[in-house]
C-alpha positions in Angstrom: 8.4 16.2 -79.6 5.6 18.6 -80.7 7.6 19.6 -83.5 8.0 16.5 -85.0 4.6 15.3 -84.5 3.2 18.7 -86.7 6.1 17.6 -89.4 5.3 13.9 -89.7 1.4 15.6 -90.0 2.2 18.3 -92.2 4.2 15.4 -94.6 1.4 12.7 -94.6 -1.3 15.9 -95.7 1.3 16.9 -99.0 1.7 13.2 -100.0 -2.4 12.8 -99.9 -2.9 16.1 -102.0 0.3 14.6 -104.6 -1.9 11.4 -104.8 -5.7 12.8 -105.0 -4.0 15.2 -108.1 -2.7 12.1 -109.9 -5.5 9.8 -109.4 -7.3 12.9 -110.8 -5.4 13.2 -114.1 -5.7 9.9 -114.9 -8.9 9.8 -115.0 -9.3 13.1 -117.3 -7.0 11.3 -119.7 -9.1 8.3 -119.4 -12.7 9.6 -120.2 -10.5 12.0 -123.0 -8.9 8.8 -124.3 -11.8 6.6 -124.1 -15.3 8.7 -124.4 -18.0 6.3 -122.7 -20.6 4.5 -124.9 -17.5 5.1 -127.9 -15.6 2.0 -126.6 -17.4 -0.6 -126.7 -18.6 0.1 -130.2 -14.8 0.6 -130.9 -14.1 -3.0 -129.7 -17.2 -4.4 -131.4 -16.1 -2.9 -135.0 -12.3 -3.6 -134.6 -12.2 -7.4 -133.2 -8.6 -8.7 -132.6 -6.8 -10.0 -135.5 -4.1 -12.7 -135.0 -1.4 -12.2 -138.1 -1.4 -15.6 -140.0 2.5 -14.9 -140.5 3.8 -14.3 -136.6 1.0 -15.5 -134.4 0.3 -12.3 -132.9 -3.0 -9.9 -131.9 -2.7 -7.0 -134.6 -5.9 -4.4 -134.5 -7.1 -3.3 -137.7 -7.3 0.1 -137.9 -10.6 1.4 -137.9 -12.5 2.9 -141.0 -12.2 6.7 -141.6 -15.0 8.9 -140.2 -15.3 10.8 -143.4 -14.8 9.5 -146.7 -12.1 10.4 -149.0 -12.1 13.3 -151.0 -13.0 12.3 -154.7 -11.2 11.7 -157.1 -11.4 12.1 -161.3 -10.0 10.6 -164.4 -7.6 13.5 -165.8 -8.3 12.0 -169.3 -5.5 9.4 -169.1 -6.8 6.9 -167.1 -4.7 8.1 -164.0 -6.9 8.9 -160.8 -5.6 12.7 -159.5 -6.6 15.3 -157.4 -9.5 17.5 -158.3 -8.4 20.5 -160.3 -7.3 23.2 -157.9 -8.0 26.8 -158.7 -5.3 29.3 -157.6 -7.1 31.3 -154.6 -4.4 34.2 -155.3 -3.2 35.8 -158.5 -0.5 34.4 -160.0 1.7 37.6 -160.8 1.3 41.0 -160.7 -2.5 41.2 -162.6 -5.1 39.2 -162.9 -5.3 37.1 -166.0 -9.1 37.0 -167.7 -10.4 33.6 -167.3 -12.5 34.0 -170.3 -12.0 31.4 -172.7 -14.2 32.4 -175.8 -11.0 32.7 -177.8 -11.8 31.6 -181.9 -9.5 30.6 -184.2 -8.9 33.1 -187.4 -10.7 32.0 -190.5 -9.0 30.8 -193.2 -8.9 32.1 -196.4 -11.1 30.5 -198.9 -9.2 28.8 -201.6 -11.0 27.7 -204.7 -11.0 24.6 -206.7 -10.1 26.1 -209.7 -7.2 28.2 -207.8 -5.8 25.2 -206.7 -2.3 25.4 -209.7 -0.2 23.0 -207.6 -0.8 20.9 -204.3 1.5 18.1 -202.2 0.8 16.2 -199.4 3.1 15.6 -197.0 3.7 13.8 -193.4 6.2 15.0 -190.8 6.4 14.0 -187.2 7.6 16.5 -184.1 9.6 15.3 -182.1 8.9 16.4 -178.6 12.7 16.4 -177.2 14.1 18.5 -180.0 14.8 21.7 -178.2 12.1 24.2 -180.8 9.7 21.6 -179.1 9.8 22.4 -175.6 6.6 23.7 -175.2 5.5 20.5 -175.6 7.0 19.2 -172.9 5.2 21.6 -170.6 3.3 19.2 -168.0 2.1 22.5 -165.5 -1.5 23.4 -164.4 -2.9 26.7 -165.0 -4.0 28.8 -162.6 -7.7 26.9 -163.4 -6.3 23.8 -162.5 -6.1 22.7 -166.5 -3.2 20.7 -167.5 -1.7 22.0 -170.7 0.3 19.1 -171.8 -1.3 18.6 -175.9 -1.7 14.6 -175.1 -4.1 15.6 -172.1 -5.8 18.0 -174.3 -6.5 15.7 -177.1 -7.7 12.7 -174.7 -9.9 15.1 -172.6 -11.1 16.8 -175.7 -12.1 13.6 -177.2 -13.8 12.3 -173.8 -15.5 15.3 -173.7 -16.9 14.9 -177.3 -15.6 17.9 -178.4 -14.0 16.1 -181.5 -14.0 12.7 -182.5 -11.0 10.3 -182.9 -10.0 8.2 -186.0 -8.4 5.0 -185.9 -5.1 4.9 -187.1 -5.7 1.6 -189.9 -5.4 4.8 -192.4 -4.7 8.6 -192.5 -8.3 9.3 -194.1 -10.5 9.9 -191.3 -12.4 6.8 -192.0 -13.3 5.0 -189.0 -14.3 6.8 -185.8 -12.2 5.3 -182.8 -14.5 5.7 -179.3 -12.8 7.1 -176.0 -13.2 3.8 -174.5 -10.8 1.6 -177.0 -8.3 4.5 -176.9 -7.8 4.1 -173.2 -7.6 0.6 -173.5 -4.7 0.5 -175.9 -3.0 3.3 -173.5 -3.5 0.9 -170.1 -4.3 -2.3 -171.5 -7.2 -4.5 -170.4 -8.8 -4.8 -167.2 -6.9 -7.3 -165.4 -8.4 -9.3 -162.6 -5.4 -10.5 -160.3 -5.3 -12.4 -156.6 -4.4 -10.0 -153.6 -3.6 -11.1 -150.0 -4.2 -8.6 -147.2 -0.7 -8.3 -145.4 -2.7 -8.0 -141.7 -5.3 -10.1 -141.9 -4.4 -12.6 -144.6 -7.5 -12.7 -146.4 -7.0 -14.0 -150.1 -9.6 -12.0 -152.8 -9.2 -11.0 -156.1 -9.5 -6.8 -157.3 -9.7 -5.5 -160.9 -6.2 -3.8 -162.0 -5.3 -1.7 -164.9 -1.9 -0.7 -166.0 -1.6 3.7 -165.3 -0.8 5.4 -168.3 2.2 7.9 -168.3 1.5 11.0 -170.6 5.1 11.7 -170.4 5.7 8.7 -172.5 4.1 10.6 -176.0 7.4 11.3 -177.4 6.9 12.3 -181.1 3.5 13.5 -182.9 2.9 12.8 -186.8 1.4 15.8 -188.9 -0.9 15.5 -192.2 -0.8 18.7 -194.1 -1.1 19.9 -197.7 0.9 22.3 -199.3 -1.1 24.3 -201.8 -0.3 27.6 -204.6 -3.0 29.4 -204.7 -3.0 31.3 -208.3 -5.3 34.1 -207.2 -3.5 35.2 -203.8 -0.3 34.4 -205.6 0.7 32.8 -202.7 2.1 28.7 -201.2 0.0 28.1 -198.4 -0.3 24.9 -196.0 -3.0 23.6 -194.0 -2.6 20.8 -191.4 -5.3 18.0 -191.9 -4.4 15.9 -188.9 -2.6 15.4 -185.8 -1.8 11.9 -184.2 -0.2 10.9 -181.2 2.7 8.3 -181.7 2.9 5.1 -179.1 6.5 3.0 -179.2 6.5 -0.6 -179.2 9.6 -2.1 -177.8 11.4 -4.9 -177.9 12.1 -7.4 -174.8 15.8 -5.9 -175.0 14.7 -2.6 -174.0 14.8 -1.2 -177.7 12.0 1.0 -179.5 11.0 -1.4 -182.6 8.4 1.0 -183.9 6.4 4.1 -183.8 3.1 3.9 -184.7 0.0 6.5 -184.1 -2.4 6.2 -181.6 -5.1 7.8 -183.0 -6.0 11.2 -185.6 -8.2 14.0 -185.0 -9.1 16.2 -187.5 -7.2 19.3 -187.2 -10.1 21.9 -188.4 -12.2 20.6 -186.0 -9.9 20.5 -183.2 -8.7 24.4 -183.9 -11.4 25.7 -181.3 -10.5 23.3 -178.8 -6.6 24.5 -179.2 -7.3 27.9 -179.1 -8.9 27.8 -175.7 -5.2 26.7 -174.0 -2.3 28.5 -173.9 0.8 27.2 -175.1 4.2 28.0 -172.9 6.2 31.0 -174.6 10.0 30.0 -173.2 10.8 33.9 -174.6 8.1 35.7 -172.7 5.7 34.8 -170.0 3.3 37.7 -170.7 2.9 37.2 -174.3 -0.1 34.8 -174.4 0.1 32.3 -177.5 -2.3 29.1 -177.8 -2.2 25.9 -179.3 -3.4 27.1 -182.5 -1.3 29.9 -182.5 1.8 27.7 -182.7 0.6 25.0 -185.1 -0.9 28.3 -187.5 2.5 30.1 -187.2 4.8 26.8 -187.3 6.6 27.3 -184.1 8.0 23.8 -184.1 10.6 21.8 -185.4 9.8 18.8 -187.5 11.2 16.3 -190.3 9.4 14.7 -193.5 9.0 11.0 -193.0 6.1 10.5 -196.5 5.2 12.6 -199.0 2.0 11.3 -201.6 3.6 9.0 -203.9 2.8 5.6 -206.5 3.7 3.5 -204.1 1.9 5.0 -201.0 5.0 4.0 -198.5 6.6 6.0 -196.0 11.2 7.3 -196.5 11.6 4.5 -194.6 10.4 2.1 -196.5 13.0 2.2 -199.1 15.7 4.1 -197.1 17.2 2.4 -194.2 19.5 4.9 -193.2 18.5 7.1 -190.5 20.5 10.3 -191.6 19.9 9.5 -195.4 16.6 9.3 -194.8 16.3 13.0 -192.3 18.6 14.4 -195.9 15.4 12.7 -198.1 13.2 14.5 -195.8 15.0 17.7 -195.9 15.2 17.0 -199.9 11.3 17.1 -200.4 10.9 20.4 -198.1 14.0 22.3 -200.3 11.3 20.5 -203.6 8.5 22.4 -202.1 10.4 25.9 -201.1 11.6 25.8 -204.8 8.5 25.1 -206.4 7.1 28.1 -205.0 10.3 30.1 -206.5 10.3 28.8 -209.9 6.4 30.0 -209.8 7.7 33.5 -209.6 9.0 35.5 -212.8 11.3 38.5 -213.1 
């Protein structure tokens, strides 16, 4: 009988030890969960919310403690990430982040030197396979994109060069950053927006996002000039401009006309600060500059200067009559250059 009464003892002793221990933990997770003097605030920011839609108590989340981290304008009207520097080298050195780079001078050509000149327009196509480095959409290790629309537009919001509107190829209007971002997202839009938890109607400023992706061709200005005392043809670019399509409500591209011009001797320091990819070597550094100076791209003649001031298109409708017109002026200029020569 003694026995039993010691188990019966020994049982009721465990089972008040099990409960004091649980009772304990839930109270730890309580004052964890719920810090006192935090909850009533909590319930005085966040009041219930009944959904308009099923009649029910929905709690709005309450507003961060910190902010958000900020953000910037990458020069296309696209917010993005803060440019993030590489906190580890890149390869096997270190690549100098000096970017005091000039480009070469050119060589001064007289008026009176000037035997024979033509002016020409070509546009570079972006998909043609010579023109892949202009497909390169990557960061460097400074965080810089190195796509050539980004570097225009940032260039130009920077006020490093100025932008021309495209109503002629003369560099006679200046075109501000603001209307070029306009015609690349459209105007600001002001649309109706319904909250989907609390219901509230109000109406929030939109803009269309700009894809830089999009900038499939590029038209050139450049002059083609002998120069009687070097002996020599030479060619300097006067412009580059961006080309935007229109299309049609079937889906089809109707035209391509240019965004904007810069004036190519004043953007040559801002092109020789970025490096271009090299698909044939990663360790030979070439810039911007570099490639337009030594024409590493692929392009086809769409004007040359003429009576009648219109484009190959104009009075050639066929598309691969009109790339053999093209390829006819270049062969015209190659030539001329030969038949200067005697023997």
């Amino acid at each position: 009988m003694r026995a039993v009464i010691l188990k019966r003892i020994s049982w009721s002793a465990f089972l008040l030890v099990v409960l004091a221990s649980s009772a304990d933990a839930q109270s730890r997770r309580r004052r964890t969960a719920e810090p006192a003097g935090n909850a009533p605030a909590t319930q005085q920011n966040n009041p219930p919310v009944t959904n308009p839609a099923t009649g029910n108590p929905v709690n709005v989340p309450s507003a961060p403690a910190t902010p958000p981290p900020s953000l910037r304008q990458d020069g296309v009207g696209t917010p993005v990430d803060t440019p993030r520097k590489s906190l580890r080298v890149d390869g096997v050195s270190e690549k100098s982040p000096i970017r005091d780079r000039v480009p070469i001078t050119y060589d001064h050509i007289r008026e009176d030197d000037k035997f024979w000149e033509k002016q020409i327009w070509q546009v570079i196509d972006v998909r043609e396979k010579m023109n892949i480095p202009f497909q390169y959409n990557v960061e460097d290790e400074n965080g810089t994109n190195q796509l050539l629309i980004n570097i225009l537009l940032n260039s130009i919001k920077n006020k490093e060069v100025e932008a021309f509107s495209p109503i002629d190829d003369r560099f006679s209007t200046v075109m501000p950053y603001q209307e070029i971002m306009t015609r690349l997202t459209g105007e600001v839009r002001t649309v109706r927006s319904i909250d989907p938890v609390t219901g509230e109607e109000k109406m929030v400023e939109t803009r269309d996002e700009f894809n830089p992706e999009t900038i499939k061709q590029y038209k050139i200005k450049e002059v083609w000039v002998f120069d009687r005392e070097a002996s020599a043809l030479k060619v300097r670019i006067l412009g580059i401009a961006p080309m935007v399509s229109r299309i049609n409500d079937d889906g089809s591209v109707r035209a391509s006309i240019p965004l904007f011009w810069v004036y190519y001797p004043d953007l040559r320091p801002v092109l020789a600060k970025y490096d271009v990819y090299n698909q044939n070597n990663d360790a030979s550094t070439m810039t911007w500059e570099d490639l337009f100076e030594m024409r590493f791209f692929s392009s086809f003649v769409v004007k040359e200067k003429n009576a009648y001031n219109r484009e190959i298109q104009h009075y050639i409708k066929d598309g691969v009559m009109r790339l053999l017109e093209g390829q006819a002026i270049k062969d015209k200029i190659f030539n001329k250059e030969q038949d200067l020569w005697q023997y």
